[in-house]
N, C-alpha and C positions, 0 to 999 in steps of 0.2 A: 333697820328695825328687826328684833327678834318675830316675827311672824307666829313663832310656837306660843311663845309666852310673854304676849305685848304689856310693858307698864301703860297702863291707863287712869288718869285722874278722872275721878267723875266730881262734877260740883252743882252741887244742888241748895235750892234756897231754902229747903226743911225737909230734915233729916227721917220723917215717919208717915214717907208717901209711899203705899205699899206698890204703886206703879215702879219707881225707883228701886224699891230695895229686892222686887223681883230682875229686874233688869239688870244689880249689879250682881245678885246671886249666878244669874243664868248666866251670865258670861266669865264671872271668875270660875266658875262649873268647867265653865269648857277650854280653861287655861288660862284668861288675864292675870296678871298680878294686880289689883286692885289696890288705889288709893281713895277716899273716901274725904272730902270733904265739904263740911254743911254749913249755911248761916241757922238760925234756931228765932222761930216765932210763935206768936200762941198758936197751936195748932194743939188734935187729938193726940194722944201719949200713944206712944208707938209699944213694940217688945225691946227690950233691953240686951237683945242677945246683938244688937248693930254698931259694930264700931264705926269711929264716924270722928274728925279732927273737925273742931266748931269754930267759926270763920265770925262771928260774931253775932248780935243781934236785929232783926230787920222787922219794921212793923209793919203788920197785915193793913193790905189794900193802900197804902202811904207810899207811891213810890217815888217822888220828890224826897221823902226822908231815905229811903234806901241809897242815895247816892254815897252819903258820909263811910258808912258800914262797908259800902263794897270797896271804895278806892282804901281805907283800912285794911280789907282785904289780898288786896294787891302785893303784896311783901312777899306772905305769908304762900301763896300762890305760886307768886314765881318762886320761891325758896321748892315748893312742892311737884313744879313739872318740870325739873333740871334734871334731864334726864331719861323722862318718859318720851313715851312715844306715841298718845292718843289722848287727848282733853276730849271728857265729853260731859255735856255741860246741857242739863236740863230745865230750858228754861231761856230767851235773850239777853235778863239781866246776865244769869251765868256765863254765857258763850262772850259777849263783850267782855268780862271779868277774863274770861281763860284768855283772850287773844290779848287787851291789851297788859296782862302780866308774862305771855308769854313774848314780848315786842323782842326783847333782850336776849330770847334766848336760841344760840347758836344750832339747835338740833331744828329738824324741821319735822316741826307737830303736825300731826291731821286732827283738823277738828270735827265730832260727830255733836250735831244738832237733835235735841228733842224734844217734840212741841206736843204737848196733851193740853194745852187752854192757851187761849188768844183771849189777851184783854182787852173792853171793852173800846180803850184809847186807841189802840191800834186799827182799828178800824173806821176811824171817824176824819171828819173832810178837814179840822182844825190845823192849823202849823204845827200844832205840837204831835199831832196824830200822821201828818205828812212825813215830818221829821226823824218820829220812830220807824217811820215803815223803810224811811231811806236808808237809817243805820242797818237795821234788820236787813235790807236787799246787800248791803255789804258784807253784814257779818255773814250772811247765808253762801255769797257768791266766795267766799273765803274756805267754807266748810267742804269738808269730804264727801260726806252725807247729813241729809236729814231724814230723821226717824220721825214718823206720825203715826202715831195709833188711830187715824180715822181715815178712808179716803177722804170725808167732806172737806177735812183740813188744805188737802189741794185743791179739788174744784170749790169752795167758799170763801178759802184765803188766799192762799198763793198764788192759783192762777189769775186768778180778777185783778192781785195787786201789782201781777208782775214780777216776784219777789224772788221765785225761783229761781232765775235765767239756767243753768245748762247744772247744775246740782243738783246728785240724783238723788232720788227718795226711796225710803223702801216702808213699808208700814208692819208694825209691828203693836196689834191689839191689846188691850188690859187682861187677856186670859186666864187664866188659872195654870199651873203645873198640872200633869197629869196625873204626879201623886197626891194630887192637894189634901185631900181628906179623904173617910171611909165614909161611902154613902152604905146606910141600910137600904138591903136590897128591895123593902118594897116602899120607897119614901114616894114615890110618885102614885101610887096609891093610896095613900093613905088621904082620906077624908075629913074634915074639923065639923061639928056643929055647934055654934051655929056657924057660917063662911067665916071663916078669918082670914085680913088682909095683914100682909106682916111689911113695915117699913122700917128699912134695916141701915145704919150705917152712920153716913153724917144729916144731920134733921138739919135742916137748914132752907130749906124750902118754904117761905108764907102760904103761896100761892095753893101748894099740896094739902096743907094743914089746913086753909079755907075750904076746900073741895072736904077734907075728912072732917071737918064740923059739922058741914051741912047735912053728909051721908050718916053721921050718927045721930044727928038732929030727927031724921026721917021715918028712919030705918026701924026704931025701936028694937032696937036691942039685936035685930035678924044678922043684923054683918056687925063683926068687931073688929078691930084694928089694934093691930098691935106695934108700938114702935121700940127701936130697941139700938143704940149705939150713942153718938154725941151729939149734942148740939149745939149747932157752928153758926147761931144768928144769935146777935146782940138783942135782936128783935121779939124773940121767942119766948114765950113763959113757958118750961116747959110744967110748970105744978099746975098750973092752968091749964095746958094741954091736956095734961093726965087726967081733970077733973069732966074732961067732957062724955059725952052716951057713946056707950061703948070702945070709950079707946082705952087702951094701959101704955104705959110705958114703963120698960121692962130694966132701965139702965145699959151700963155698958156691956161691952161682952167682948170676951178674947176670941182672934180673929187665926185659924180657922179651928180652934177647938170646939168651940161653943156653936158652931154652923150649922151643924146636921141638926141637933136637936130644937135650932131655933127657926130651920126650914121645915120639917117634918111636924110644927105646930100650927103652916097657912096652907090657905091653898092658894093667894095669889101674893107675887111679890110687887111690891109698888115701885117702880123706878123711874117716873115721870117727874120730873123735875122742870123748871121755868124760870129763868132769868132776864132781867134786861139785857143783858151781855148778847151776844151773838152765839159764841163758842159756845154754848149748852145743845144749841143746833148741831153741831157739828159732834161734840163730845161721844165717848161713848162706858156709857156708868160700868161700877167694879159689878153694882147689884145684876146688872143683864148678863155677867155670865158665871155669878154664883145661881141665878134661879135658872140658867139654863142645867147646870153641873147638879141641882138640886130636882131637877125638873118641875119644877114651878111655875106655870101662867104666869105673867107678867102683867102689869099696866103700865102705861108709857106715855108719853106727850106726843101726840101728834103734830108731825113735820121736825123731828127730830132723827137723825141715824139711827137710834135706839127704837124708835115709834117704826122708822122705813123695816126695821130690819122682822122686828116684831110681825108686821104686817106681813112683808114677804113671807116668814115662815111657818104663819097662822098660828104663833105659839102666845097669846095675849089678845089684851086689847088696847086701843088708843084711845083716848081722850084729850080734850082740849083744856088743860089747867085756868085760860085767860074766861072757860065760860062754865063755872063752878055750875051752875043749873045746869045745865044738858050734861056735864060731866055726874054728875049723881044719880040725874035719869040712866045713863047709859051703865052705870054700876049696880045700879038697883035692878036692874033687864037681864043682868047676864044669868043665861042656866046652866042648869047641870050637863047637859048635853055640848053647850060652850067647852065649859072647864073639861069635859071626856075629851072631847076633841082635842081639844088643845096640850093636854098632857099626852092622846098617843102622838102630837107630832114632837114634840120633845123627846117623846122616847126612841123616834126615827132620827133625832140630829145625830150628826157623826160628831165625836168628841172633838173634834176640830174646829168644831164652829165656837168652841167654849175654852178648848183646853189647847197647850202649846205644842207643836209639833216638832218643826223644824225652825221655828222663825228665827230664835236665838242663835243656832249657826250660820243661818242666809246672812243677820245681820255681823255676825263674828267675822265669815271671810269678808264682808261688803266692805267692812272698815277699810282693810289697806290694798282693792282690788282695783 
């Protein structure tokens, strides 16, 4: 293996996950040769600047139907790691996909693992839920490393399931680049009247949108809410959304051009989110460390990493999404002297806690050490 300048296939199940597309940037940054390829599903439109070889199509949430699409896959796969030296595969589908197309092939790959959501199956006591977690213990016990953006991902999943055995992990967070954008220097300052809540990103939350009814319901007009990216529930009206007391929704917005000016119009960021899934627990949102980078008070879901982390560094507050009444009361109660505080502890984080340091090269030499 060229050690300076490793070929590495990355394969991902959709190509305009900015988790992914920072992970393949930072490491072809620091010398991969990068190959790129994606399956394509409905998902939010990404920038256009990502090359990306398209593996076919796979439908959201249907994973019985994704079987067709990946073993189609497979050809095109092995024609694509003939040669490299690192499959790295975001996702279980994927990692199954890179191992068994690479069955054939004479070089000996390292495979690197990345886990950012664990679905809901994977975790349940069914044969079918037994079954995955078995393959998964194998495709894992096969791998070089596994990368998790969360510690909860090993003490929640891994360890309880066993899954690990002796494959090491290293964690590597959703952060931002250090150059990401140009903050105005006094955004953390800057004050809205009346309060504005700003919910930014993918809308796709009920439960968030129950609780922001209520509080515009109450409030008369005192706090507004502002939402502003895509919306990723079938569920969702968002004209209806739009039409309620005090909320806008502002459409979509280019990612990070449009940031400063669309941080510098709230004073809190909403990033509390609720699922039946488990993994929401564990996750950790892109918005917790744009409103850290923005310095922005947060709101968050209590018993979540995002809620623990919030907590820890008194920069927000937490709320409970499953009890919309006491979450409006406790929104309605926050003061001035909350949001002072909490913004100078934001202005005490060390950009490390938001932005990347070194973790891209931990992970660069970890691959073949």
């Amino acid at each position: 293996m060229n050690k300076s300048r490793p070929r590495i296939v990355f394969l991902l199940p959709v190509p305009h996950q900015v988790r992914y597309r920072r992970r393949i940037a930072a490491l072809t940054e620091l010398g991969a040769r990068s190959r790129v390829l994606a399956f394509e599903r409905d998902y939010y439109p990404g920038t256009d600047d990502f090359e990306y070889e398209p593996l076919g199509y796979i439908a959201k949430g249907q994973y019985w139907r994704r079987v067709v699409p990946l073993i189609r896959a497979i050809p095109r796969v092995r024609r694509a790691v003939r040669g490299a030296d690192i499959i790295y595969a975001f996702g279980m589908d994927q990692l199954l996909l890179g191992v068994i197309s690479a069955l054939t092939n004479r070089s000996k790959l390292r495979f690197i693992y990345e886990v950012g959501d664990i679905r809901e199956v994977s975790i349940g006591k069914s044969l079918l839920s037994r079954g995955l977690r078995y393959v998964e213990r194998l495709l894992v016990r096969r791998s070089k490393l596994v990368v998790i953006t969360s510690q909860a991902y090993l003490s929640g999943y891994f360890d309880p399931y066993k899954i690990a055995g002796n494959t090491p992990f290293i964690i590597v967070e959703n952060k931002l680049p250090a150059n990401y954008v140009q903050r105005p220097d006094d955004l953390c300052h800057v004050k809205t009247s009346p309060l504005t809540i700003g919910y930014f990103g993918l809308i796709r939350c009920e439960k968030s949108l129950e609780v922001i009814a209520k509080l515009g319901k109450q409030v008369n007009g005192s706090i507004q809410v502002v939402l502003r990216g895509y919306v990723f529930n079938s569920q969702i009206d968002i004209d209806h959304v739009s039409r309620w007391p005090g909320v806008r929704f502002l459409g979509p917005y280019n990612s990070p051009d449009d940031l400063a000016s669309m941080y510098s119009g709230i004073d809190l960021s909403w990033i509390a989110h609720s699922h039946a899934r488990a993994n929401f627990l564990w996750a950790r949102a892109n918005r917790f460390y744009e409103a850290c980078f923005f310095g922005k008070p947060m709101i968050a879901q209590v018993g979540t990493e995002d809620g623990r982390v919030v907590q820890e560094l008194d920069i927000g507050v937490c709320i409970d999404l499953n009890d919309p009444k006491a979450s409006v009361r406790r929104l309605v109660e926050i003061t001035d002297e909350e949001i002072d505080r909490w913004r100078a502890n934001l202005r005490q984080l060390p950009e490390s806690v938001y932005c990347y340091t070194n973790e891209h090269l931990r992970l660069y030499e970890k691959m073949w050490r």
